[in-house]
C-alpha positions in Angstrom: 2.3 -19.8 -8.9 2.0 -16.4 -7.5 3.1 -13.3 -8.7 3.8 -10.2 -7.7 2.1 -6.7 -9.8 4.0 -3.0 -9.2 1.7 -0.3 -10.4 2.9 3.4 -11.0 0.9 5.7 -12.1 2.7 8.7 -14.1 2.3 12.8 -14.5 5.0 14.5 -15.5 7.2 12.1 -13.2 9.5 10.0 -15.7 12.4 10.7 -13.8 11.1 9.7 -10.0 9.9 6.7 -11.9 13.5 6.0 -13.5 14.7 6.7 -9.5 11.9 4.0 -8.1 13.0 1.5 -10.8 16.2 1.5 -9.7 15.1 0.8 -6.1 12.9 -2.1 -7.3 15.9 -3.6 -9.5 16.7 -6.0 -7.1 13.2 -7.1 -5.5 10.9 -10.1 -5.7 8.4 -8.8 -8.7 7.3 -10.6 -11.9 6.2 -6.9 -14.0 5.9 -3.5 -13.2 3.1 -1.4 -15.1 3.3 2.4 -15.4 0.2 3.9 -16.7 1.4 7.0 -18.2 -1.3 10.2 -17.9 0.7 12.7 -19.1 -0.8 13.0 -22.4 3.1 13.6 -23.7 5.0 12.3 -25.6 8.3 13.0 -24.1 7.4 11.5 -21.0 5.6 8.5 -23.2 9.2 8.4 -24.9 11.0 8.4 -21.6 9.3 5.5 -20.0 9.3 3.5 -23.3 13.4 4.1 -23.2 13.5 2.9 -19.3 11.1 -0.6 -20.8 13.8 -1.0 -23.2 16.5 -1.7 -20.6 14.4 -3.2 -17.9 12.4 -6.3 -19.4 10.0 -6.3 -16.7 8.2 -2.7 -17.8 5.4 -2.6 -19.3 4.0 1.0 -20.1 0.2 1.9 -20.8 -0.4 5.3 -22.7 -3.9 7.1 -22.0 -5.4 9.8 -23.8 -6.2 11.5 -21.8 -5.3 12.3 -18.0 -7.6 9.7 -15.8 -6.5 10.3 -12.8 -5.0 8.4 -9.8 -7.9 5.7 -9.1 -9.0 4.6 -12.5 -5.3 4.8 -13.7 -4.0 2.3 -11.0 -7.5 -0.2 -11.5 -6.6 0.6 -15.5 -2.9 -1.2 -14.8 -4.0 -4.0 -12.4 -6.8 -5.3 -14.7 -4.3 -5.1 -17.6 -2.2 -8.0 -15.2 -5.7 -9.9 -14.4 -4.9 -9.9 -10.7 -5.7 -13.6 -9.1 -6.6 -14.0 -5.1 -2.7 -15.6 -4.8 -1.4 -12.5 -6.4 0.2 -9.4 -5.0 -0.8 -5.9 -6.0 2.0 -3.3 -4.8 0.7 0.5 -5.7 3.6 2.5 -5.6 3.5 6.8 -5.9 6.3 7.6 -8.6 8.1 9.6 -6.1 8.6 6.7 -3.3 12.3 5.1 -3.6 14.3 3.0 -1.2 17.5 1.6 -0.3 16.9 -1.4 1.8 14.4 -4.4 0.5 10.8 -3.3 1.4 8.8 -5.6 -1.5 9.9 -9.4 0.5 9.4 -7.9 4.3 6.2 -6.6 3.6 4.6 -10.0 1.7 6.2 -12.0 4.0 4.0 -9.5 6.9 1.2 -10.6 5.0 1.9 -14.4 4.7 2.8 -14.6 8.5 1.1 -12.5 10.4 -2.4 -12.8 7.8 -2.9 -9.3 6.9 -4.4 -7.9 4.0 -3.0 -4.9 3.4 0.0 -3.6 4.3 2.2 -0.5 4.1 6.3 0.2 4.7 6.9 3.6 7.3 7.4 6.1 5.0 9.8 8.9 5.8 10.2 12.3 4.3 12.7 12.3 1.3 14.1 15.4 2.5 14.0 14.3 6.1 15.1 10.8 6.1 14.8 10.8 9.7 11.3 11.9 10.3 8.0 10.2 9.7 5.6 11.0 6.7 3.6 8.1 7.4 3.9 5.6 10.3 0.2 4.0 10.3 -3.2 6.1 10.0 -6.7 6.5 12.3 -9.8 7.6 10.3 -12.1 9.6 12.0 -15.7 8.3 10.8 -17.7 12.0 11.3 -15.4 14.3 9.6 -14.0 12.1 7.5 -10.1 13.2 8.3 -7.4 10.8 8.2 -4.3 11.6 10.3 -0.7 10.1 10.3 0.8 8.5 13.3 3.7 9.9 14.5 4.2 12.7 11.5 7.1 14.6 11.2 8.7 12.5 14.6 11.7 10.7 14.7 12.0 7.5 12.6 13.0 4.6 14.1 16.2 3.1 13.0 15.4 0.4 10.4 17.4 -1.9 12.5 15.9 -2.0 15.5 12.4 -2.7 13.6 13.6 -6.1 12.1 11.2 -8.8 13.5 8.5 -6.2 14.4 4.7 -7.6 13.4 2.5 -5.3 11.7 0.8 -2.2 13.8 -2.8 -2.3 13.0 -4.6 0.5 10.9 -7.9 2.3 9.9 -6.2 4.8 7.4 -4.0 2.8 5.1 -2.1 6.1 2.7 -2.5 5.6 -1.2 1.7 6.1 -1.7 2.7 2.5 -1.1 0.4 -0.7 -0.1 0.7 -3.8 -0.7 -2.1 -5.3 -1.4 -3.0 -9.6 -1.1 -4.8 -9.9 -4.7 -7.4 -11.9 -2.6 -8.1 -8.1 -0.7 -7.8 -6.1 -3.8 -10.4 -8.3 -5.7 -12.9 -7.9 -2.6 -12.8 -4.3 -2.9 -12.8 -3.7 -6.5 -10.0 -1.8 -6.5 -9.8 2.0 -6.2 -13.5 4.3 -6.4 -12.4 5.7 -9.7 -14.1 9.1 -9.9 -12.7 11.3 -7.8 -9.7 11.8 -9.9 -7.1 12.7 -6.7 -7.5 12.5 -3.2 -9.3 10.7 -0.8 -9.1 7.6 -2.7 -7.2 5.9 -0.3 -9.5 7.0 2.0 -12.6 5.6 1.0 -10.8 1.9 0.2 -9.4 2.4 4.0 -13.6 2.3 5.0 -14.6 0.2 2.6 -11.8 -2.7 3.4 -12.3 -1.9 7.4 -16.3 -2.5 7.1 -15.5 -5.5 4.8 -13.3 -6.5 7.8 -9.8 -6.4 5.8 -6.7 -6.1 7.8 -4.6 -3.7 7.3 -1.2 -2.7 8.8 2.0 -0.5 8.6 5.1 -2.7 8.6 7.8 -0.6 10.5 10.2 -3.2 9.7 10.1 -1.7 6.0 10.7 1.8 5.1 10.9 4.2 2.2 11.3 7.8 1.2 8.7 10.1 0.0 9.1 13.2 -2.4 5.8 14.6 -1.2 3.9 16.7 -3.7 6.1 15.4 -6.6 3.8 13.2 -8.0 0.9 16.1 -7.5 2.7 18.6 -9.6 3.4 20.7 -6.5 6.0 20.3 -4.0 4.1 21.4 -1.4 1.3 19.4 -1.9 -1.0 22.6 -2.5 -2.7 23.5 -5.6 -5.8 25.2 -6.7 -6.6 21.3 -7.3 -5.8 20.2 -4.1 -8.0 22.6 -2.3 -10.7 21.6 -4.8 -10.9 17.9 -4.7 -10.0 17.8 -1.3 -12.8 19.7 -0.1 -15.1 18.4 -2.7 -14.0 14.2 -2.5 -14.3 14.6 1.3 -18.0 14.8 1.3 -18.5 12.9 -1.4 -17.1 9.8 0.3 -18.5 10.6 3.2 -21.9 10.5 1.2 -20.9 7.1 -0.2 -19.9 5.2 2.6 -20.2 6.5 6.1 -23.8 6.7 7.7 -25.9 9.8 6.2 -26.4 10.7 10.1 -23.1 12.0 9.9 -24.5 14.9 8.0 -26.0 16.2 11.5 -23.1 15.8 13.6 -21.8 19.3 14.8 -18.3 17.9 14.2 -19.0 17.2 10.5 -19.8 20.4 10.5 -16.8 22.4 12.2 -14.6 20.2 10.1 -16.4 20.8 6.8 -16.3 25.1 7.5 -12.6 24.4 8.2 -11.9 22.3 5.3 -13.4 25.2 3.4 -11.3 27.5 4.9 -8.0 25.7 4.7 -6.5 28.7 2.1 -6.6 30.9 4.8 -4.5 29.4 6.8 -2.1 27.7 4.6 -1.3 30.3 2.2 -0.1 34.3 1.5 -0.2 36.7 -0.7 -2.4 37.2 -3.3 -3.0 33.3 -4.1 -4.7 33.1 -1.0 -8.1 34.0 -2.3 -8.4 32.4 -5.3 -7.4 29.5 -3.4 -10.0 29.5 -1.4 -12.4 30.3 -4.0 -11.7 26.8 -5.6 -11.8 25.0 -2.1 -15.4 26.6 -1.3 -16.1 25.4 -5.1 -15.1 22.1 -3.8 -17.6 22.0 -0.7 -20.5 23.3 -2.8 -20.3 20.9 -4.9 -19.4 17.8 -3.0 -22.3 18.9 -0.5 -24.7 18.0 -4.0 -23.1 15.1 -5.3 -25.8 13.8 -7.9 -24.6 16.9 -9.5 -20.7 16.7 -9.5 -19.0 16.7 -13.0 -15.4 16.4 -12.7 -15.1 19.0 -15.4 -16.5 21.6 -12.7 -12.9 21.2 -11.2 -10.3 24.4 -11.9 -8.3 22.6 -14.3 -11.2 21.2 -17.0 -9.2 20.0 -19.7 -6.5 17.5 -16.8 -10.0 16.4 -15.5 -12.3 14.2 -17.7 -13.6 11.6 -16.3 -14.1 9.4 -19.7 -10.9 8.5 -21.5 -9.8 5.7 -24.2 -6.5 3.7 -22.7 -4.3 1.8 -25.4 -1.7 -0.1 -24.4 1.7 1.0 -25.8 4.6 -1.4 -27.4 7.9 -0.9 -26.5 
């Protein structure tokens, strides 16, 4: 029989996680998993307290922080995920009212998709898009959102609506077919954050995986929560954003990319994405870590993940244990 896998990966985030639990409460899942990379006990002791009540929680403590990709392939190997199964990867900080977990299996049993997403609106702006579908563009690398920050769609009037088609599938919420997510191998598992999801969106199109946004399905996003930054920017995010770009690019896009003049615009404006973003006196050191992040990602044999502004969240090898309730 087939069951159904929730993964969570935690930072700091115990109490979105207590606020997605409750959304989940009443869904079709056999166990979630929260792989907890705070490295603290007070979050550890949190989530152990939430497993107490809810029989279905299982919590695995790392030593150290792992980061998003090996975290989430960390908690779906612990479940031993079968080609039957399904694999839903869910950001701490995504909650819901309405079922999402039956509508989007049942998009992938009846309409033979292998990956699917819910809409996902803007916590604070339940009525505006975060993430309706997603295009990749294959020379720079950028993945947009359909329909961001537009008016959402009543949930009612999507009911019945068949998957929209997608090249960019977000990492906050899809749910994968266990047959999909054992084709790809899960997450690549060294970028620590960001751009993860876009890489497994290239790697499952040129595998020629289906993927979709299910607008009949919809949930709420607390964007930057699960980051450590409500905004989304950080002196990590301009790092490993302009540093992971090119390093997925390098993996698994043609290396004729490299002489595109587009690749080129986009990478000097990737670089320079402080300048336009931010004020004050932040705004240079900023943009000190993002041109960090290009120089290095333009060398990728030599990357170290402990080149990244915050060395000691950033280590790439780690010892996992799993933790008893």
């Amino acid at each position: 029989m087939s069951r159904t896998i929730v993964v969570i990966v935690n930072y700091f985030t115990s109490k979105h996680v207590a606020k997605g639990l409750h959304s989940l409460r009443s869904e079709p899942f056999d166990e979630v998993i929260v792989v907890d990379n705070s490295v603290n006990d007070a979050e550890y002791n949190a989530l152990i307290e939430m497993a107490a009540i809810e029989p279905r929680l299982r919590v695995l403590k790392s030593d150290t922080n792992s980061g998003f990709g090996y975290a989430v392939n960390y908690g779906a190997n612990s479940a031993n995920i079968q080609d039957d199964d399904y694999l839903w990867v869910l950001n701490p900080d995504v909650w819901y009212r309405a079922p999402v977990l039956s509508t989007l299996r049942s998009a992938i049993q009846s309409h033979r998709y292998d990956i699917v997403s819910p809409a996902i609106l803007y916590a604070d702006e339940p009525d505006k898009y975060w993430y309706n579908g997603g295009d990749i563009d294959h020379v720079t690398g950028r993945a947009t959102h359909r329909d961001l920050r537009k008016p959402a769609q009543p949930l009612a009037s999507s009911h019945g609506t068949p998957p929209e088609p997608v090249t960019f599938m977000t990492g906050a919420a899809p749910l994968f077919s266990g047959r999909a997510w054992n084709r790809l191998g899960g997450f690549r598992d060294d970028l620590f954050m960001y751009w993860e999801d876009v890489d497994l969106s290239i790697r499952a199109s040129s595998r020629g995986l289906r993927m979709g946004v299910c607008t009949a399905a919809q949930v709420r996003h607390e964007v930057g929560a699960a980051s450590g930054d409500r905004k989304g920017m950080s002196p990590l995010f301009y790092y490993f954003n302009a540093r992971n770009r090119l390093l997925v690019l390098h993996a698994v896009v043609d290396p004729r990319w490299r002489f595109n003049p587009r690749f080129g615009v986009d990478t000097i404006r990737t670089s320079l994405m402080p300048l336009r973003r931010e004020k004050g006196v932040r705004r240079l050191s900023y943009l000190r870590c993002s041109v960090k992040g290009t120089a290095v990602g333009l060398r990728p044999r030599a990357v170290n993940t402990a080149n990244a502004p915050s060395p000691a969240s950033s280590q790439k090898h780690f010892r996992l244990r799993r933790a008893q309730p």
